[in-house]
Rosetta silent file (secondary structure, phi, psi, omega in degrees, C-alpha in Angstrom):
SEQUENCE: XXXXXXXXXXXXXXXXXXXXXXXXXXXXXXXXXXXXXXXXXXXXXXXXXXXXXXXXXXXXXXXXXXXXXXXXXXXXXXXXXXXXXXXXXXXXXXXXXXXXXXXXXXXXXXXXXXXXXXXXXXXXXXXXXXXXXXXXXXXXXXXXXXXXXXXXXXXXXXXXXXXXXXXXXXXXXXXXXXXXXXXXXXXXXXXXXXXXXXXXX
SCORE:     score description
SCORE:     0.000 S_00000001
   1 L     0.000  126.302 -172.866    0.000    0.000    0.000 S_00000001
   2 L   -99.389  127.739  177.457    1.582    3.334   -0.988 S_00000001
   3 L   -70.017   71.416  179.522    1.572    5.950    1.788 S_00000001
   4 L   -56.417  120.605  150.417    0.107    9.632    0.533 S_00000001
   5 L   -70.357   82.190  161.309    1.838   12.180    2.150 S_00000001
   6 L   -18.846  112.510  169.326    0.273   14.352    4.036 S_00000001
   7 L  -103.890 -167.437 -155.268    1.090   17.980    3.494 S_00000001
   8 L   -75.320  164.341  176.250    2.840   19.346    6.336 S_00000001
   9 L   -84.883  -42.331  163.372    0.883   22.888    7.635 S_00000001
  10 L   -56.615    7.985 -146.436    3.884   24.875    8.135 S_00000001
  11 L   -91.333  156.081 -177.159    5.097   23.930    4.897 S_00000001
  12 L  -143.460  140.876  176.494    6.184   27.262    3.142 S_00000001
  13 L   -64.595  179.063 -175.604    6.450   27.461   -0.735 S_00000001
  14 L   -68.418  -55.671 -178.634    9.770   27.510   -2.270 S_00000001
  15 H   -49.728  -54.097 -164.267    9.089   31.643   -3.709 S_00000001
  16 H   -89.337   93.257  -13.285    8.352   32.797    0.183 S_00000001
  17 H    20.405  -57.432 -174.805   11.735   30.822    1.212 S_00000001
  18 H   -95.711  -62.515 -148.485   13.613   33.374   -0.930 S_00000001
  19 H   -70.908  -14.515  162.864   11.982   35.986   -0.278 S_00000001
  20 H   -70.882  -15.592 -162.532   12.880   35.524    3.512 S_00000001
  21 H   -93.699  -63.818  159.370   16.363   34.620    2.595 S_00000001
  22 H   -20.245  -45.029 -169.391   16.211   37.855    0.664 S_00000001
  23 H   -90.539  -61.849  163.409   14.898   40.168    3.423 S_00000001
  24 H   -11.814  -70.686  163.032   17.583   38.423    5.735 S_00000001
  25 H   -95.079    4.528  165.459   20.328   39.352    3.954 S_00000001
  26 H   -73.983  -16.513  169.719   19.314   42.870    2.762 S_00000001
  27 L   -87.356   26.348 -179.685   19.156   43.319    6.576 S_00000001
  28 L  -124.487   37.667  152.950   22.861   42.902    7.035 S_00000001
  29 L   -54.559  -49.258 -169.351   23.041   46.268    5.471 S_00000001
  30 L   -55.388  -58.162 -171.059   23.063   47.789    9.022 S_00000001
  31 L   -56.947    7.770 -165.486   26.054   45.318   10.046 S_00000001
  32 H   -75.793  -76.480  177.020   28.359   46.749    7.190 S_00000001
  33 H    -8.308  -88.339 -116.364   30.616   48.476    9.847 S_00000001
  34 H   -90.534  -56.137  165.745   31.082   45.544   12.116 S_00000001
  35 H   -35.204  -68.597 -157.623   31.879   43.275    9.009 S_00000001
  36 H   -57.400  -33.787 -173.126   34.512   45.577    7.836 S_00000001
  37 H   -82.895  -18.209 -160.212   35.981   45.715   11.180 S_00000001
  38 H   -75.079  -52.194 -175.264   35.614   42.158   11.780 S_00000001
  39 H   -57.975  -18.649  164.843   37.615   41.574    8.186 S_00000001
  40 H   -53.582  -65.336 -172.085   40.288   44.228    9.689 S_00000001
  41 H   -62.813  -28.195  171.419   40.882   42.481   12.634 S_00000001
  42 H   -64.823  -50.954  170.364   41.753   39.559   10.901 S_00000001
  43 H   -43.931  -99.849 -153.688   44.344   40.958    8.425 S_00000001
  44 H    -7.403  -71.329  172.108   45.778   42.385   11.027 S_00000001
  45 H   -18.225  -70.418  156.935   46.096   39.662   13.082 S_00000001
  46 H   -77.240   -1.586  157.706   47.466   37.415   10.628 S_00000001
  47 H   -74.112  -57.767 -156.460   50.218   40.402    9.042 S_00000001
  48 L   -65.827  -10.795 -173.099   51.684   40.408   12.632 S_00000001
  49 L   118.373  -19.153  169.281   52.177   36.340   12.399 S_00000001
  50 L   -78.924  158.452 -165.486   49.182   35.441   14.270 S_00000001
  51 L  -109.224  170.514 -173.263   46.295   32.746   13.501 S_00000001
  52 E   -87.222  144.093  148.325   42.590   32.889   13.283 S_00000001
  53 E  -105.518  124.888  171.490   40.074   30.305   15.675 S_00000001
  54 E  -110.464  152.422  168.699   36.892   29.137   15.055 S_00000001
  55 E  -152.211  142.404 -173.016   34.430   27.458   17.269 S_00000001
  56 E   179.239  166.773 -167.151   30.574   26.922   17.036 S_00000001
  57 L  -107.986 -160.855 -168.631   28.550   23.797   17.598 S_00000001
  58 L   -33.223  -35.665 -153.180   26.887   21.635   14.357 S_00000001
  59 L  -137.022  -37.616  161.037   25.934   23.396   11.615 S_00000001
  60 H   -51.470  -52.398 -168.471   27.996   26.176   13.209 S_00000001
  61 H   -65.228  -37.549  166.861   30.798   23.663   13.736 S_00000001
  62 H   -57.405  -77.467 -176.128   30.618   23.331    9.691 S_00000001
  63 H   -33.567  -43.327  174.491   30.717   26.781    9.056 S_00000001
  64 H   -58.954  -39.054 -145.203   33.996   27.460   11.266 S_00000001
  65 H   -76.525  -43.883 -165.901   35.403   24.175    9.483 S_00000001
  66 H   -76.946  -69.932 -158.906   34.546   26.086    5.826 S_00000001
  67 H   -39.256  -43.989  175.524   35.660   29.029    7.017 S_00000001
  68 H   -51.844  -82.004  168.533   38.774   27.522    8.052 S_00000001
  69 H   -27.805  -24.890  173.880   39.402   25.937    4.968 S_00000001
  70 H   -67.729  -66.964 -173.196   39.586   29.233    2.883 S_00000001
  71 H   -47.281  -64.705  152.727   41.856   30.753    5.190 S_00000001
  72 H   -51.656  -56.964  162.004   44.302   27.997    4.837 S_00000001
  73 H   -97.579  -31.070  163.123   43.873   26.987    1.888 S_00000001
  74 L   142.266  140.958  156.390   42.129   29.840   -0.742 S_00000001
  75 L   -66.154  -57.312  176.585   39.268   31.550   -1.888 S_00000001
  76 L  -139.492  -17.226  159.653   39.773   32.646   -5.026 S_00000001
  77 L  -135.343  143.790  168.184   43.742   33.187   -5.323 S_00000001
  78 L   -66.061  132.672  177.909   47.134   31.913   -4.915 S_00000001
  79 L  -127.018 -169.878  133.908   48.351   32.722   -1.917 S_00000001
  80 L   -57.798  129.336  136.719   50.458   31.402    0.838 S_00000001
  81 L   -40.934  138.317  170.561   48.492   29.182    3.482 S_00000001
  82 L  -129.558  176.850 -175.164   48.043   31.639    6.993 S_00000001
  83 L   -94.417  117.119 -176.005   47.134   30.125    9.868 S_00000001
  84 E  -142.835  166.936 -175.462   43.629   29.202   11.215 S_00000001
  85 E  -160.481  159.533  178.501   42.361   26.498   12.899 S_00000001
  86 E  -120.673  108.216 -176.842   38.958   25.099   13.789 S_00000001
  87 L   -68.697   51.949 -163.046   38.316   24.156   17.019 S_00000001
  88 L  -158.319   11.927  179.460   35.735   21.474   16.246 S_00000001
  89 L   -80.358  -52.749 -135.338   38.063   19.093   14.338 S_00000001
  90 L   -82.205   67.569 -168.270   40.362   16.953   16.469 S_00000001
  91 H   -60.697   -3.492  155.538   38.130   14.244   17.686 S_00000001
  92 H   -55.981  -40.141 -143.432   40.840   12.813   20.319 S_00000001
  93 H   -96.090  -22.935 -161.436   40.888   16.170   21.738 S_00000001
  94 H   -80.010  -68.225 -173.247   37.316   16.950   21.711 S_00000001
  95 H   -46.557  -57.903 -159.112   36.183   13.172   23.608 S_00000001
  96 H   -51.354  -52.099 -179.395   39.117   13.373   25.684 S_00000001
  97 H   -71.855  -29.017  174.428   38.306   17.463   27.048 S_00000001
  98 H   -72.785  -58.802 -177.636   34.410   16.447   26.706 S_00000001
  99 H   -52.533  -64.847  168.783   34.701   13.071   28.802 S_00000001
 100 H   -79.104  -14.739  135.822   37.081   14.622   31.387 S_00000001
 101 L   -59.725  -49.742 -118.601   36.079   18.217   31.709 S_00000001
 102 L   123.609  122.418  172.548   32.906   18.820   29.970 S_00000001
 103 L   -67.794  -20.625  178.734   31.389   19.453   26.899 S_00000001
 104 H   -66.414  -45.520 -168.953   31.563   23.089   28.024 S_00000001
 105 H   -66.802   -2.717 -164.863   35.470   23.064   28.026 S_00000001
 106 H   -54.323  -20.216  171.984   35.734   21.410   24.653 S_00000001
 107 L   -96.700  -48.123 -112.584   37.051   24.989   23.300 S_00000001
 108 H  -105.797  -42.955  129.496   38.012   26.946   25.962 S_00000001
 109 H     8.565  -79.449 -164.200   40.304   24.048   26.751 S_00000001
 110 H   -82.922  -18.280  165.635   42.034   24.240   23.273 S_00000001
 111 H   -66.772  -49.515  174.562   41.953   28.129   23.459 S_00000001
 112 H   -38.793  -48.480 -155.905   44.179   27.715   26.675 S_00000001
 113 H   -76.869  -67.477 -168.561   46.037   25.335   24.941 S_00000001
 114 H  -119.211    7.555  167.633   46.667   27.317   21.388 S_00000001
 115 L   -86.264  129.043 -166.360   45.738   30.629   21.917 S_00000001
 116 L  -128.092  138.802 -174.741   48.235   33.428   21.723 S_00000001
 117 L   -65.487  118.024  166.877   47.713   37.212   22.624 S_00000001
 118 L   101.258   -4.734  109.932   46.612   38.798   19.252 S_00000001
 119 L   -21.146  124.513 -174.230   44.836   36.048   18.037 S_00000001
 120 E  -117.436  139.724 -162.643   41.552   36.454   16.800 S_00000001
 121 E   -97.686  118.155 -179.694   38.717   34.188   18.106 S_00000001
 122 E  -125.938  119.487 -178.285   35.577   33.600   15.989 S_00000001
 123 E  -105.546  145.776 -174.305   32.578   32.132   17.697 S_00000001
 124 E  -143.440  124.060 -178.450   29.495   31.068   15.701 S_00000001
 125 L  -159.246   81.202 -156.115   26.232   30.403   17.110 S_00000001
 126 L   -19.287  -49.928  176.317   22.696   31.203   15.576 S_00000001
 127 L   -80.485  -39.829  164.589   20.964   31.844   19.475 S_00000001
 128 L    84.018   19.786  161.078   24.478   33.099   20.549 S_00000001
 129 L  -138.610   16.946  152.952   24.175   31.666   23.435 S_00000001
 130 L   -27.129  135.162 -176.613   26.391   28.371   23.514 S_00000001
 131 H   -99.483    2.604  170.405   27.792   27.580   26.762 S_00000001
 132 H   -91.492  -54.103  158.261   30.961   26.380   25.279 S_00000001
 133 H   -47.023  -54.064 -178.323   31.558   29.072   23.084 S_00000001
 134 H   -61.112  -63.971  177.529   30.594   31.380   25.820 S_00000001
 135 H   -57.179   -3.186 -176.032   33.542   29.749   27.882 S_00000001
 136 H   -82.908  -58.624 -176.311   35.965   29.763   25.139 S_00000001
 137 H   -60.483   -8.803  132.904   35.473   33.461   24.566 S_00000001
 138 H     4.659 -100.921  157.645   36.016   33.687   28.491 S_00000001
 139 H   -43.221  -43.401 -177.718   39.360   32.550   28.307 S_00000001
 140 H   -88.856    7.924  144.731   40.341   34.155   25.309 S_00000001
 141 H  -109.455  -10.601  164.004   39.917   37.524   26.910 S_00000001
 142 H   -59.631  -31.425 -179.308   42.207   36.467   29.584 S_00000001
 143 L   -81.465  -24.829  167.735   44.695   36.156   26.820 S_00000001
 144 L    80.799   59.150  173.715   44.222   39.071   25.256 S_00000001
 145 L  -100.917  117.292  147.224   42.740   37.370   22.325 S_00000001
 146 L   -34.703   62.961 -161.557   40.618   39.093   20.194 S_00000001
 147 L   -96.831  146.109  169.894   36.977   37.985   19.833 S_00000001
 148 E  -122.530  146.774 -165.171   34.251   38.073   17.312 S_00000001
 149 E  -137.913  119.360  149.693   30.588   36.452   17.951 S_00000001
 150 E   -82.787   74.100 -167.364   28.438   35.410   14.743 S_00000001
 151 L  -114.110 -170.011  165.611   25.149   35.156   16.081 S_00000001
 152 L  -100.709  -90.757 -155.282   21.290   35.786   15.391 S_00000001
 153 L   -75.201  133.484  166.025   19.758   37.643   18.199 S_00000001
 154 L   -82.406   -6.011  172.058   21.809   40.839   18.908 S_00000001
 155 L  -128.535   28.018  160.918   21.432   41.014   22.666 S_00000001
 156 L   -59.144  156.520 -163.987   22.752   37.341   23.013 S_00000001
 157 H   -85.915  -59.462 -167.002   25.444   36.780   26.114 S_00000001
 158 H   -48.762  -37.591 -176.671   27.853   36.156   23.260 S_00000001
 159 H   -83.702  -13.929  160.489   27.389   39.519   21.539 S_00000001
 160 H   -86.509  -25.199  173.215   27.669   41.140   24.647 S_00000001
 161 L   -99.093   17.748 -177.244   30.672   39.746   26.174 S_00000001
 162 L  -101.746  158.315  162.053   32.728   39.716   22.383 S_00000001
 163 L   -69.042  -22.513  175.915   34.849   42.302   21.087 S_00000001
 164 E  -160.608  112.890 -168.642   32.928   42.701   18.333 S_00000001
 165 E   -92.646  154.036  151.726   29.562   41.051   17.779 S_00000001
 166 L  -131.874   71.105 -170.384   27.246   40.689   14.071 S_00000001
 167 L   -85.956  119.996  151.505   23.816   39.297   14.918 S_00000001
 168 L   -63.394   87.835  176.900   21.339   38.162   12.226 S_00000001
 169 L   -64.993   83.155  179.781   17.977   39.921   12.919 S_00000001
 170 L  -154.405  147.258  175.745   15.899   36.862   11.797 S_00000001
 171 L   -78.091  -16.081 -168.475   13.727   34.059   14.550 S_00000001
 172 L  -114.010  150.617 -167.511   14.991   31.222   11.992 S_00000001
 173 H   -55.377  -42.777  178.918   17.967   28.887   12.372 S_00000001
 174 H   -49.386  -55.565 -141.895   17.843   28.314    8.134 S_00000001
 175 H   -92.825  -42.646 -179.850   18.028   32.019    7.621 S_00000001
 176 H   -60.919  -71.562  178.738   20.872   32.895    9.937 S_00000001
 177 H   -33.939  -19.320 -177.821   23.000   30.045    8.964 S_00000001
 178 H   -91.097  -54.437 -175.220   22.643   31.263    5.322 S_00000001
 179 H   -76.594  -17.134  176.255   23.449   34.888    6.240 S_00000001
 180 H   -74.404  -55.494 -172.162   26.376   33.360    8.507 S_00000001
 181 H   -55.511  -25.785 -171.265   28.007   31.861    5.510 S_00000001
 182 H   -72.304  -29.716  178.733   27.432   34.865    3.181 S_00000001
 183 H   -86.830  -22.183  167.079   29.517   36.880    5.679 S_00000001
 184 H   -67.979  -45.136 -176.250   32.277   34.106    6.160 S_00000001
 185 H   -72.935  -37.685 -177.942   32.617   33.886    2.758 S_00000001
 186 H   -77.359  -49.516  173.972   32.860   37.957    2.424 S_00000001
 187 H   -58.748  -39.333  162.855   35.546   37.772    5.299 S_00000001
 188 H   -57.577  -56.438 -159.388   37.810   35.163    3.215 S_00000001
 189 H   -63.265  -95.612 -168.859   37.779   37.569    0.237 S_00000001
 190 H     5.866  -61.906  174.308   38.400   40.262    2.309 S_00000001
 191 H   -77.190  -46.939 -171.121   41.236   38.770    4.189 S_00000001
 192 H   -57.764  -35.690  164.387   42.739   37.621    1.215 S_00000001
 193 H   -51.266  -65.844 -178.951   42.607   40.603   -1.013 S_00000001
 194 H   -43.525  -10.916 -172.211   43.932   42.378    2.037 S_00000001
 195 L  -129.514 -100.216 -163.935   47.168   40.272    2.763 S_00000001
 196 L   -11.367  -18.814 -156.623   47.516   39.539   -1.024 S_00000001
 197 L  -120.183   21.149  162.838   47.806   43.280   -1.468 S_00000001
 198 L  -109.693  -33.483  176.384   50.512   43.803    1.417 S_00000001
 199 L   -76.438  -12.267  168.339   53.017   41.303   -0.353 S_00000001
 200 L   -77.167  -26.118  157.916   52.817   43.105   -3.334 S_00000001
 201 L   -50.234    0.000    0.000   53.264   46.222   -1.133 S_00000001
């Protein structure tokens, strides 16, 4: 007997999907500062010799992981590799600091660990209120680490305790996560133009 699918009531066509995606990221007009500075802090960072961190939890934990990947390896031109790292790889390191600490230390842990003053920190977390994250950045102002928090809600404990927050004004996980990558993706070109264009200075 073949099962007819009910459909679901919440079901939203495909056209009002983009147009939400749409309204989403035309509203990270307002955020153009905070990008720019965010894309700043990073050159910088890596011109003095220092590396980037990401940390965020699943679909977050991708996005640092992407993010990552750019940095090190390229967006759009040969470069040099710089140094970044994703704190959401190493699965000895993860079980080991989750089984005997905590899942909250699983970063804050490896920021202790690999974090160097003048280092920039990137935490990513659609509610912005990870408790792991939140403990990473923690540490990594004891260090005199540099942090930025990639959230949704703009009055999140992460955007308030970061050096520099960008919160996605949107209620859905789908929408943020979309507008998180478009700005991840805008920070590799960014940094890379930006360092590309000091070794030719």
């Amino acid at each position: 007997m073949t099962r007819i699918c009910k459909p679901n009531s919440e079901h939203k066509p495909w056209t009002q999907v983009i147009d939400e995606h749409l309204r989403c990221v035309e509203s990270l007009r307002a955020a153009a500062d905070s990008v720019e500075k965010a894309a700043r802090a990073m050159t910088s960072s890596l011109a003095r010799g220092n590396k980037i961190m990401a940390c965020g939890n699943g679909g977050s934990a991708a996005d640092c992981q992407h993010f990552v990947a750019e940095i090190v390896g390229r967006f759009k031109l040969d470069r040099p590799g710089w140094p970044a790292l994703a704190l959401t790889t190493d699965t000895s390191v993860l079980t080991a600091v989750g089984n005997d600490f905590g899942y909250r230390r699983v970063f804050s842990r490896q920021v202790e660990a690999l974090g160097l003053a003048g280092d920039v920190l990137v935490g990513i977390s659609t509610s912005g209120c990870s408790a792991n994250v939140i403990e990473a950045f923690e540490v990594a102002a004891g260090k005199e680490i540099f942090t930025i928090a990639l959230t949704g809600a703009a009055d999140s404990s992460m955007a308030m305790m970061a050096d520099l927050a960008i919160g996605v004004p949107s209620s859905s996980t789908a929408r943020i996560q979309e507008a998180h990558i478009l700005i991840l993706h805008y920070w590799a070109r960014s940094v890379e133009q930006a360092m590309a264009g000091r070794r030719e200075g």
